[in-house]
MIPA-808256 format. One record per residue: residue in one letter; x, y, z of N, C-alpha, C in turn. Coordinates in nm, 3 decimals. Example, Ala and Ser with C-alpha at 12.3 -4.5 7.8 and 13.67 -1.06 7.14 Angstrom:
2
<site><residu>A</residu><n_x>1.319</n_x><n_y>-0.569</n_y><n_z>0.780</n_z><ca_x>1.230</ca_x><ca_y>-0.450</ca_y><ca_z>0.780</ca_z><c_x>1.320</c_x><c_y>-0.330</c_y><c_z>0.780</c_z></site>
<site><residu>S</residu><n_x>1.285</n_x><n_y>-0.225</n_y><n_z>0.708</n_z><ca_x>1.367</ca_x><ca_y>-0.106</ca_y><ca_z>0.714</ca_z><c_x>1.290</c_x><c_y>0.003</c_y><c_z>0.787</c_z></site>
END
This chain:
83
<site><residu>X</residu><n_x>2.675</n_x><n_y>-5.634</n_y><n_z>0.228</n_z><ca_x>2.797</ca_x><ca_y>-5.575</ca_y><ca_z>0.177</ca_z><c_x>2.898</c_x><c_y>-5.688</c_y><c_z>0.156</c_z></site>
<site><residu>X</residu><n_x>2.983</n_x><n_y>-5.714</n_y><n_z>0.030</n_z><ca_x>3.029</ca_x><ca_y>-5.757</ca_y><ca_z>0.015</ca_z><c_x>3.169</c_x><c_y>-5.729</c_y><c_z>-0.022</c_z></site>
<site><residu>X</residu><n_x>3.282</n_x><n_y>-5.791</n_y><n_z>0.054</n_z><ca_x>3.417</ca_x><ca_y>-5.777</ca_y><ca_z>0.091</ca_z><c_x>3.456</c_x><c_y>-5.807</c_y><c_z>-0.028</c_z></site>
<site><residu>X</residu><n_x>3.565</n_x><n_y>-5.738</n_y><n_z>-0.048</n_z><ca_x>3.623</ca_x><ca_y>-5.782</ca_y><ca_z>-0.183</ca_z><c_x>3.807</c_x><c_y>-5.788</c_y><c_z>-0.062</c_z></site>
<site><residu>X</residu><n_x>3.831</n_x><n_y>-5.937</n_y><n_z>-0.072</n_z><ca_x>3.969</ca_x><ca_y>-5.983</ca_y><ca_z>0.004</ca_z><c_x>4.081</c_x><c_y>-5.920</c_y><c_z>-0.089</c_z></site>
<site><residu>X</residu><n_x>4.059</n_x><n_y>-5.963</n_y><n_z>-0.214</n_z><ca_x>4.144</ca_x><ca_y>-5.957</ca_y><ca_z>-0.343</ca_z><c_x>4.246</c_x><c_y>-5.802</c_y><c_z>-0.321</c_z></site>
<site><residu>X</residu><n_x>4.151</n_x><n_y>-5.712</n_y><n_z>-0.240</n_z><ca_x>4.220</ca_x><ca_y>-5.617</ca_y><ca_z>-0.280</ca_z><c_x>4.321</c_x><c_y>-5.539</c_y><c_z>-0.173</c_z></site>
<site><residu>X</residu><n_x>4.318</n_x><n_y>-5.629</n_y><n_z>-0.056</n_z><ca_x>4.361</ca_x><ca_y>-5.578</ca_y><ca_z>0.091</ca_z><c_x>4.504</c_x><c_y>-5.661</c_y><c_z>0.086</c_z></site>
<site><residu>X</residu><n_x>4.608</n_x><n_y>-5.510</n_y><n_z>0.118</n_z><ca_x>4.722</ca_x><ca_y>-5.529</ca_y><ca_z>0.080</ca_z><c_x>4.768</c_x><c_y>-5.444</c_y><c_z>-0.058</c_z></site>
<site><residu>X</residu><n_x>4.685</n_x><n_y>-5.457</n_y><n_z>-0.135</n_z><ca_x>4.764</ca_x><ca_y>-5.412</ca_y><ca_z>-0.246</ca_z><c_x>4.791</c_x><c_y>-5.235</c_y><c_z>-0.259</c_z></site>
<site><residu>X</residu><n_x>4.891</n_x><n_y>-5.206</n_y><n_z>-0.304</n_z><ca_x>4.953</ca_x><ca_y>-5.059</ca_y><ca_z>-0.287</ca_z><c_x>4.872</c_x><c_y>-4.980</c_y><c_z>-0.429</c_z></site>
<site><residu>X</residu><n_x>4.844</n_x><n_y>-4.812</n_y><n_z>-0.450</n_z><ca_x>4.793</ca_x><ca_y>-4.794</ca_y><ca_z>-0.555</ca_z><c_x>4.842</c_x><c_y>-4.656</c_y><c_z>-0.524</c_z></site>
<site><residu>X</residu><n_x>4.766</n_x><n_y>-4.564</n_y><n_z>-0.642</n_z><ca_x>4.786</ca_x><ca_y>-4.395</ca_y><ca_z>-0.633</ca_z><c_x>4.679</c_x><c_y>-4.350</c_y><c_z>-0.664</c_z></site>
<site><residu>X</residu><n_x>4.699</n_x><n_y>-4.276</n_y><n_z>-0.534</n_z><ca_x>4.507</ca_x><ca_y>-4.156</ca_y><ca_z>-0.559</ca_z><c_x>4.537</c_x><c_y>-4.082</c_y><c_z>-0.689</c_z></site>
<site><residu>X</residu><n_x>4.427</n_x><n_y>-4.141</n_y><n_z>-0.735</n_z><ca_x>4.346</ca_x><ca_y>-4.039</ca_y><ca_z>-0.843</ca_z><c_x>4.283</c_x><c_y>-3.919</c_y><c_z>-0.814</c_z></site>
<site><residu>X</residu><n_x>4.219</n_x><n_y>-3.917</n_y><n_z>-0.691</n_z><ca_x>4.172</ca_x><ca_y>-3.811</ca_y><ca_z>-0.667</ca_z><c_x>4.177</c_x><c_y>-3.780</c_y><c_z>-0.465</c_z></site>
<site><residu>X</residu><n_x>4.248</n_x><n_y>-3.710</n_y><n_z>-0.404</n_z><ca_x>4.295</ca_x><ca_y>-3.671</ca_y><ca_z>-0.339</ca_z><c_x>4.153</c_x><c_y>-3.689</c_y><c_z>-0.230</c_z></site>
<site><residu>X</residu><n_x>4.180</n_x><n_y>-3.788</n_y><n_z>-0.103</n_z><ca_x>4.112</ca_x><ca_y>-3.789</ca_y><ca_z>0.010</ca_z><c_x>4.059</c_x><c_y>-3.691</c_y><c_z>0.047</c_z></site>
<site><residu>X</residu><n_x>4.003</n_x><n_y>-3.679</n_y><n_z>0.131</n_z><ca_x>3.901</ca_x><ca_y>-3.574</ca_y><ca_z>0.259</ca_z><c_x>3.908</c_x><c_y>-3.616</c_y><c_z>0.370</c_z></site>
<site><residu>X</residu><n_x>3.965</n_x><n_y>-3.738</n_y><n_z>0.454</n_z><ca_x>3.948</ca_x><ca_y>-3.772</ca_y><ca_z>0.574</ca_z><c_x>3.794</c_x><c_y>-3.847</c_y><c_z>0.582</c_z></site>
<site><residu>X</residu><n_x>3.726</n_x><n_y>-3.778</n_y><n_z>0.699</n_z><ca_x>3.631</ca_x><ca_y>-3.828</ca_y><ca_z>0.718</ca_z><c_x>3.500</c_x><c_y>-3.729</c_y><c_z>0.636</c_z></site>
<site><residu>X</residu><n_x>3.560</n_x><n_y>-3.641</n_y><n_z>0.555</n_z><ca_x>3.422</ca_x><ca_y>-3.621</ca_y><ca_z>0.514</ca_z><c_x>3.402</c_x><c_y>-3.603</c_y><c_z>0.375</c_z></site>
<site><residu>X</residu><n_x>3.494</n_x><n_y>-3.715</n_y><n_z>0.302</n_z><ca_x>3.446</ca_x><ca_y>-3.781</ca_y><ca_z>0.183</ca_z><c_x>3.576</c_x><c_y>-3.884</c_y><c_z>0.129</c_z></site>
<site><residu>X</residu><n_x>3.579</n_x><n_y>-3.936</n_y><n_z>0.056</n_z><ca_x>3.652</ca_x><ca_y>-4.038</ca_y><ca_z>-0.053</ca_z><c_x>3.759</c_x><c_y>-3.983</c_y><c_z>-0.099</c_z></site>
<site><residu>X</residu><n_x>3.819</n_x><n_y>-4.041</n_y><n_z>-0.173</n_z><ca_x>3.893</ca_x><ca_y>-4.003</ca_y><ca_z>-0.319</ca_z><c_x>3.859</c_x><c_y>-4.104</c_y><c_z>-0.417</c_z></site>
<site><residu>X</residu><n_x>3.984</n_x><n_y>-4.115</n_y><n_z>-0.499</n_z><ca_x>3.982</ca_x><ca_y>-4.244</ca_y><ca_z>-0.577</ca_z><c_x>4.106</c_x><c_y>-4.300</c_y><c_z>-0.593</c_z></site>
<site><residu>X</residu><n_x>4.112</n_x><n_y>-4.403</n_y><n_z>-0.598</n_z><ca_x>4.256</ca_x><ca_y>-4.470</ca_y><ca_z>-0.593</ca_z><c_x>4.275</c_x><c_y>-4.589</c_y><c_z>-0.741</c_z></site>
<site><residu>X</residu><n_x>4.359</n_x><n_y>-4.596</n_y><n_z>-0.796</n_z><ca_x>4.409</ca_x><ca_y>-4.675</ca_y><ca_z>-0.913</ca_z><c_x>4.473</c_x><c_y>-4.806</c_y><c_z>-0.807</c_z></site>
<site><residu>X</residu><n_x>4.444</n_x><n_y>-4.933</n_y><n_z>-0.825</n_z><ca_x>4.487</ca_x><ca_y>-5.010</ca_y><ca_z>-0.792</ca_z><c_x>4.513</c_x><c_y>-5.160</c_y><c_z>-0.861</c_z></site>
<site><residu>X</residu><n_x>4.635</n_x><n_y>-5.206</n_y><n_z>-0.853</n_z><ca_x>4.674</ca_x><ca_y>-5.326</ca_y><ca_z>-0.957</ca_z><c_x>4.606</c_x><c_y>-5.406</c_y><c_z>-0.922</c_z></site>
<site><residu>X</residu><n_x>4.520</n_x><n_y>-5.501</n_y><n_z>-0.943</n_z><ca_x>4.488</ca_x><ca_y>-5.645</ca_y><ca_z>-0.837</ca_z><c_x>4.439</c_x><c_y>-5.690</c_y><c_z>-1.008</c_z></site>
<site><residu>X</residu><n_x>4.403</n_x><n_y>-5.837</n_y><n_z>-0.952</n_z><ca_x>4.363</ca_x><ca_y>-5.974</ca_y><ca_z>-1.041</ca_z><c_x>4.443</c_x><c_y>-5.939</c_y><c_z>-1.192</c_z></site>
<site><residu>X</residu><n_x>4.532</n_x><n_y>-5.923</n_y><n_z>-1.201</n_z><ca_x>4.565</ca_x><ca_y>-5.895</ca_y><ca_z>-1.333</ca_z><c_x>4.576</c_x><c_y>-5.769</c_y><c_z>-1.435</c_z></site>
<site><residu>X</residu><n_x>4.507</n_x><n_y>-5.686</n_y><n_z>-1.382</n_z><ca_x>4.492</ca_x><ca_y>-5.548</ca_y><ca_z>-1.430</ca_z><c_x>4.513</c_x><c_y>-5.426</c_y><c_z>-1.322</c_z></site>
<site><residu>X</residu><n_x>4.426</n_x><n_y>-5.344</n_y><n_z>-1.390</n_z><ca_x>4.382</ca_x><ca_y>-5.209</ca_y><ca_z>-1.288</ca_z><c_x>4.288</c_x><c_y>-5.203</c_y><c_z>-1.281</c_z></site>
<site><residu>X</residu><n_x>4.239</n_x><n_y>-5.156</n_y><n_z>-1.157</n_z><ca_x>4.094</ca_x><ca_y>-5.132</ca_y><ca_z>-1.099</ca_z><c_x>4.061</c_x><c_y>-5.031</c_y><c_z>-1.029</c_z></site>
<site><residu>X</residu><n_x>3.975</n_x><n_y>-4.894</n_y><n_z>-1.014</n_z><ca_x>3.973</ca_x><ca_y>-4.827</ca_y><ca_z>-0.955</ca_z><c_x>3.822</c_x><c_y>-4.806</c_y><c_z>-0.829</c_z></site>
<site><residu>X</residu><n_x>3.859</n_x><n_y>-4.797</n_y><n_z>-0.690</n_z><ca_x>3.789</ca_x><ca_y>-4.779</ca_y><ca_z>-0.589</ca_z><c_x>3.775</c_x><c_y>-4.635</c_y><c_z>-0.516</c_z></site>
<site><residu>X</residu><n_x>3.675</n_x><n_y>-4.626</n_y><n_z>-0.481</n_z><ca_x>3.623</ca_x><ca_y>-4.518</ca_y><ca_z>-0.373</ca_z><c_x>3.729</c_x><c_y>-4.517</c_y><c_z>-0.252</c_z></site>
<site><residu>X</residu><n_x>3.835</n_x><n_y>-4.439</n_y><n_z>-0.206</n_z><ca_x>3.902</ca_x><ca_y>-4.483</ca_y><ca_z>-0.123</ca_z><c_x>3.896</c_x><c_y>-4.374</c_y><c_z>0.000</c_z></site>
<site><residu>X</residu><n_x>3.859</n_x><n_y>-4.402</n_y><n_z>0.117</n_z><ca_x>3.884</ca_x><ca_y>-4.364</ca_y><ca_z>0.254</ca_z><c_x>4.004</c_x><c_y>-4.375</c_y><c_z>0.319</c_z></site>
<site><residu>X</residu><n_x>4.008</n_x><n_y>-4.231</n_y><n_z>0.398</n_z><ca_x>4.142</ca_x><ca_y>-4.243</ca_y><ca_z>0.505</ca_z><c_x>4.119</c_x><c_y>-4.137</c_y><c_z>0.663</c_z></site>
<site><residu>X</residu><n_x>4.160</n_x><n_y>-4.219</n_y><n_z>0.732</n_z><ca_x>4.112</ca_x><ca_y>-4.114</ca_y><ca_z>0.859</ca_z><c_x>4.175</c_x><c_y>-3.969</c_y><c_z>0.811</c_z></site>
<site><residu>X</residu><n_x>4.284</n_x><n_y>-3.927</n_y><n_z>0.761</n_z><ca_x>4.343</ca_x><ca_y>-3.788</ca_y><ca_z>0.754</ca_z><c_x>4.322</c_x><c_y>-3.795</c_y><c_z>0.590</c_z></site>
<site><residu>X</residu><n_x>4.313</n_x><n_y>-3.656</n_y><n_z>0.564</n_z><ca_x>4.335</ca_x><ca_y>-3.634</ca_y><ca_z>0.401</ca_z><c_x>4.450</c_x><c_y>-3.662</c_y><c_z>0.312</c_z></site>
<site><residu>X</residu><n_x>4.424</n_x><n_y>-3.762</n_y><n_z>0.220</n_z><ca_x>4.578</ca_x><ca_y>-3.736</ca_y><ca_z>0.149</ca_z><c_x>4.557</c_x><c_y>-3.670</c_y><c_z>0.010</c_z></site>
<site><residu>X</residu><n_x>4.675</n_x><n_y>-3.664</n_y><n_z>-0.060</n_z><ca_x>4.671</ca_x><ca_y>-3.525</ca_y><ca_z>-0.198</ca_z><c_x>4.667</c_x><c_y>-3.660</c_y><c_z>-0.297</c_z></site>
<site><residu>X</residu><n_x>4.666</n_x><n_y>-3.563</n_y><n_z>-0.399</n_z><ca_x>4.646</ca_x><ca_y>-3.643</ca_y><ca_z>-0.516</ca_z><c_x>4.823</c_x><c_y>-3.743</c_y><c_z>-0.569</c_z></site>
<site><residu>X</residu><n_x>4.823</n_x><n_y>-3.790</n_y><n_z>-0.635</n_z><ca_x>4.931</ca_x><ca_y>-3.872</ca_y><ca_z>-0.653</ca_z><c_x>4.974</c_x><c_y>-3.957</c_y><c_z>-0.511</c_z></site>
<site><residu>X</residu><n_x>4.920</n_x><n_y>-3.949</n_y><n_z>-0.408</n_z><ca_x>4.973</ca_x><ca_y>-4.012</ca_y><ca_z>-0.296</ca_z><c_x>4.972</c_x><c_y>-4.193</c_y><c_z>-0.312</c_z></site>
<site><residu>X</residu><n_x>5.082</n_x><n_y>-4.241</n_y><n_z>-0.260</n_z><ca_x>5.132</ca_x><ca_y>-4.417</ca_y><ca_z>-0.268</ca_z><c_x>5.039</c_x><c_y>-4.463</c_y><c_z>-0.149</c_z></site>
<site><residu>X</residu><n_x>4.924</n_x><n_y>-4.540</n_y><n_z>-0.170</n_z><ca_x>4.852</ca_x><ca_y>-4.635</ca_y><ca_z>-0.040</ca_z><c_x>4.890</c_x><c_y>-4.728</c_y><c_z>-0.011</c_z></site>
<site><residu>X</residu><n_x>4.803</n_x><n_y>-4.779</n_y><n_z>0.053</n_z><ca_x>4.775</ca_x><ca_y>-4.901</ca_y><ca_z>0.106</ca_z><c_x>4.697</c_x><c_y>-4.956</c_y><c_z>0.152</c_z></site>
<site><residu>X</residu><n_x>4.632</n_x><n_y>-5.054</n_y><n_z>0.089</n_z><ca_x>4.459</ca_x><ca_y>-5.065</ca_y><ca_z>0.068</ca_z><c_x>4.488</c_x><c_y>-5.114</c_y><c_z>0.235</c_z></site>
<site><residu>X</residu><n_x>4.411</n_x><n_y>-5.118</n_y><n_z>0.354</n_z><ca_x>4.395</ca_x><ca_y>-5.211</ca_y><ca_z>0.448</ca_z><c_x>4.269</c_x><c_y>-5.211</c_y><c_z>0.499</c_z></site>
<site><residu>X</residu><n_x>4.183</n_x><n_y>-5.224</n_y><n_z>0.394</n_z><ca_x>4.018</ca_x><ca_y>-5.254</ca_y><ca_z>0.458</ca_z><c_x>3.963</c_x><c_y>-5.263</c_y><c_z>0.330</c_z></site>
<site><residu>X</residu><n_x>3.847</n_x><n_y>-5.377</n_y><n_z>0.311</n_z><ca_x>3.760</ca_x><ca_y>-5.350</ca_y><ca_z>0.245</ca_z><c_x>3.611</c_x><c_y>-5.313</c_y><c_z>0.266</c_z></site>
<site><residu>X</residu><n_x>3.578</n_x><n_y>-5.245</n_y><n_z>0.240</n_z><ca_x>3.375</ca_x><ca_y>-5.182</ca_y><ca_z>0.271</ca_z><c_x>3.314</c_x><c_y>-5.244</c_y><c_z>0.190</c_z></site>
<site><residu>X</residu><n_x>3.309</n_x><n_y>-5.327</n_y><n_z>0.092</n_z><ca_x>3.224</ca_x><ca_y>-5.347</ca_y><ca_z>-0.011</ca_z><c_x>3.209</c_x><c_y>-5.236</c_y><c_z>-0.118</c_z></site>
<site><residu>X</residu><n_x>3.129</n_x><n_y>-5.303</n_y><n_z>-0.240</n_z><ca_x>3.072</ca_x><ca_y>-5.209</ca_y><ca_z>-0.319</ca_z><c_x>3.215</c_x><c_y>-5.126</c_y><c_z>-0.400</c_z></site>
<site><residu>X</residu><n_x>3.303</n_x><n_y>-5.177</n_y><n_z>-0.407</n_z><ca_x>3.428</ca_x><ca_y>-5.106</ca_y><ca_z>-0.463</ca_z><c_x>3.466</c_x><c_y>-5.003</c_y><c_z>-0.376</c_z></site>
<site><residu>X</residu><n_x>3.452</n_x><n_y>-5.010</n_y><n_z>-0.228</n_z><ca_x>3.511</ca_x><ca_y>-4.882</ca_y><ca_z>-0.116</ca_z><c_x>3.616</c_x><c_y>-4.972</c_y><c_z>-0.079</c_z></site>
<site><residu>X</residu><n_x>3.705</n_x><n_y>-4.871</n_y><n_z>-0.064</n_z><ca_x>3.812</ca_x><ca_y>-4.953</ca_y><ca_z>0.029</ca_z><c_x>3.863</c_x><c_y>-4.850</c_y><c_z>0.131</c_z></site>
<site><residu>X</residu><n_x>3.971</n_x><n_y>-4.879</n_y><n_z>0.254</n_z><ca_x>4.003</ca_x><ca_y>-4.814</ca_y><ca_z>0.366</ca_z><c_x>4.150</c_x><c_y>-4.775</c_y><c_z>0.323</c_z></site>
<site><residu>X</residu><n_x>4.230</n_x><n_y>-4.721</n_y><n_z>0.303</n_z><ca_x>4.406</ca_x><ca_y>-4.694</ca_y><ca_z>0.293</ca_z><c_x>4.440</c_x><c_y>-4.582</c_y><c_z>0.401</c_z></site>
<site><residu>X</residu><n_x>4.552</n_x><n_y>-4.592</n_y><n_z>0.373</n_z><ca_x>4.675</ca_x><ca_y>-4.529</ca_y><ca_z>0.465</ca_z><c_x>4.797</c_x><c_y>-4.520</c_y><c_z>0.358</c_z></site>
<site><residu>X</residu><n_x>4.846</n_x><n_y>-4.409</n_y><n_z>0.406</n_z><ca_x>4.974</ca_x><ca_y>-4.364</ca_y><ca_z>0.318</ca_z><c_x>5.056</c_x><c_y>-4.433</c_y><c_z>0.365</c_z></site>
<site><residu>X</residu><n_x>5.130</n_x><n_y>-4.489</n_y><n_z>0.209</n_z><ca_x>5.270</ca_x><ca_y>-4.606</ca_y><ca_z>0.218</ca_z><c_x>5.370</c_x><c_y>-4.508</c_y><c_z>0.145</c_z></site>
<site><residu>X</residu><n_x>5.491</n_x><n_y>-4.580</n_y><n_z>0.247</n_z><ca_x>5.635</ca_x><ca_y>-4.549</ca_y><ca_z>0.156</ca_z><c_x>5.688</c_x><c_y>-4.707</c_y><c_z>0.199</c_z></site>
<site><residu>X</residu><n_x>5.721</n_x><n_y>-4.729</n_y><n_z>0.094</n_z><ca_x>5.771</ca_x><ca_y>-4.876</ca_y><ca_z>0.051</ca_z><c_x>5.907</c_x><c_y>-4.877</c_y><c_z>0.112</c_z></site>
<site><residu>X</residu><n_x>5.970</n_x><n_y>-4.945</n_y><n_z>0.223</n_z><ca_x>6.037</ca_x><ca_y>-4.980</ca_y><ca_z>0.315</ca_z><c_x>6.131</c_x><c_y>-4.988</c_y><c_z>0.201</c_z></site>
<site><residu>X</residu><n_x>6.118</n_x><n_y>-5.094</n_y><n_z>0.135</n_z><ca_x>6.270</ca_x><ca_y>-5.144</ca_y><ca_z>0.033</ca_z><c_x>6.331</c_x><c_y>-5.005</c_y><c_z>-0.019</c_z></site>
<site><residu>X</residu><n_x>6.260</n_x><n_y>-4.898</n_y><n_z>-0.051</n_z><ca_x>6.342</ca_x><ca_y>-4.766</ca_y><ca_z>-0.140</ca_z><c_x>6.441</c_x><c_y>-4.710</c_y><c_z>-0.034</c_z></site>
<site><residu>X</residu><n_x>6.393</n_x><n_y>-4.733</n_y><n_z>0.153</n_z><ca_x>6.528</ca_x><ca_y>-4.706</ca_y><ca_z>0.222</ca_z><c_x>6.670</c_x><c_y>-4.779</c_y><c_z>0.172</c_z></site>
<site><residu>X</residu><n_x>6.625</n_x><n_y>-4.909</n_y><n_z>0.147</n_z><ca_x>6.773</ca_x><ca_y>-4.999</ca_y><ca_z>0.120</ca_z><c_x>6.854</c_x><c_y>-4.955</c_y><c_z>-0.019</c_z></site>
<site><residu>X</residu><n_x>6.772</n_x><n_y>-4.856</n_y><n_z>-0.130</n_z><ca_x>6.843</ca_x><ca_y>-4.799</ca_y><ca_z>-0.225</ca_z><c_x>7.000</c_x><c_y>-4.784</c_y><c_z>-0.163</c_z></site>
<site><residu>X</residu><n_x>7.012</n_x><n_y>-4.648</n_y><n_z>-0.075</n_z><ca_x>7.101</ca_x><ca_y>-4.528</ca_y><ca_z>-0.043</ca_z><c_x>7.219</c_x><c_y>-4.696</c_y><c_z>0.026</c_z></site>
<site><residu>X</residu><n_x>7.177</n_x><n_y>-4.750</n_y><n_z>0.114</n_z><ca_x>7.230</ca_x><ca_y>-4.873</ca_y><ca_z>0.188</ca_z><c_x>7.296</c_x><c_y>-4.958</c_y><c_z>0.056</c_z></site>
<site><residu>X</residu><n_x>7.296</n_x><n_y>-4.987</n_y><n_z>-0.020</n_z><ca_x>7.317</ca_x><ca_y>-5.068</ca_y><ca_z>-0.155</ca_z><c_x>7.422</c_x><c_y>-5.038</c_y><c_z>-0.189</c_z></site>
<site><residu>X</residu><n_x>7.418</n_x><n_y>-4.893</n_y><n_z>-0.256</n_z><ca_x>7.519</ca_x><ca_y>-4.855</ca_y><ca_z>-0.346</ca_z><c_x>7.643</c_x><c_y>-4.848</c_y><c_z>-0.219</c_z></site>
<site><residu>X</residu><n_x>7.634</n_x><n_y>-4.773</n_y><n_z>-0.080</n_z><ca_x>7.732</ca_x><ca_y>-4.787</ca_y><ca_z>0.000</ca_z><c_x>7.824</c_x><c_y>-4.922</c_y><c_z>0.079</c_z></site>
<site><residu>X</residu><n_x>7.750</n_x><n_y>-5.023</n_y><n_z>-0.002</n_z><ca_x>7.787</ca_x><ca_y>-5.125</ca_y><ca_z>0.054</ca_z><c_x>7.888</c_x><c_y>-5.250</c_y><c_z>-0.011</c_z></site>
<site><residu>X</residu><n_x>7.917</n_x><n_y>-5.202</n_y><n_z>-0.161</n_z><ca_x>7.986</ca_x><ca_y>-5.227</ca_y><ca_z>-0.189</ca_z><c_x>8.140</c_x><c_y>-5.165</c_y><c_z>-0.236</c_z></site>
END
């Protein structure tokens, strides 16, 4: 099995909505220049349109995610009040 590094870290959106442990989805993900889409695993189910976060690779175009919310969109609301 071969690791694909390239893709751990990078954030994407299910295409097709997790199962947990008892199947995949699919996830759209930016890496090397384009888009690429993987088989994606998560211990809990997530829905379709959900924001990841690749943090494993399986080989074979599988990868491991977890649901992301991108820290910086808190500092939006913080921004505008700060000046």
């Amino acid at each position: 099995m071969v690791e694909d590094e390239a893709v751990i870290g990078c954030t994407g959106e299910l295409l097709i909505g997790t199962r947990g442990s008892a199947g995949p989805g699919e996830i759209l993900v930016r890496v090397r220049g384009g888009s690429e889409t993987f088989l994606a695993w998560s211990r809990e189910p997530l829905p379709i349109g959900a924001t990841v976060l690749v943090i494993e690779s399986r080989g074979c175009r599988e990868v491991g995610v977890i649901r992301w919310t991108d820290p910086l969109d808190a500092l939006d609301g913080d921004a505008v009040g700060a000046g």
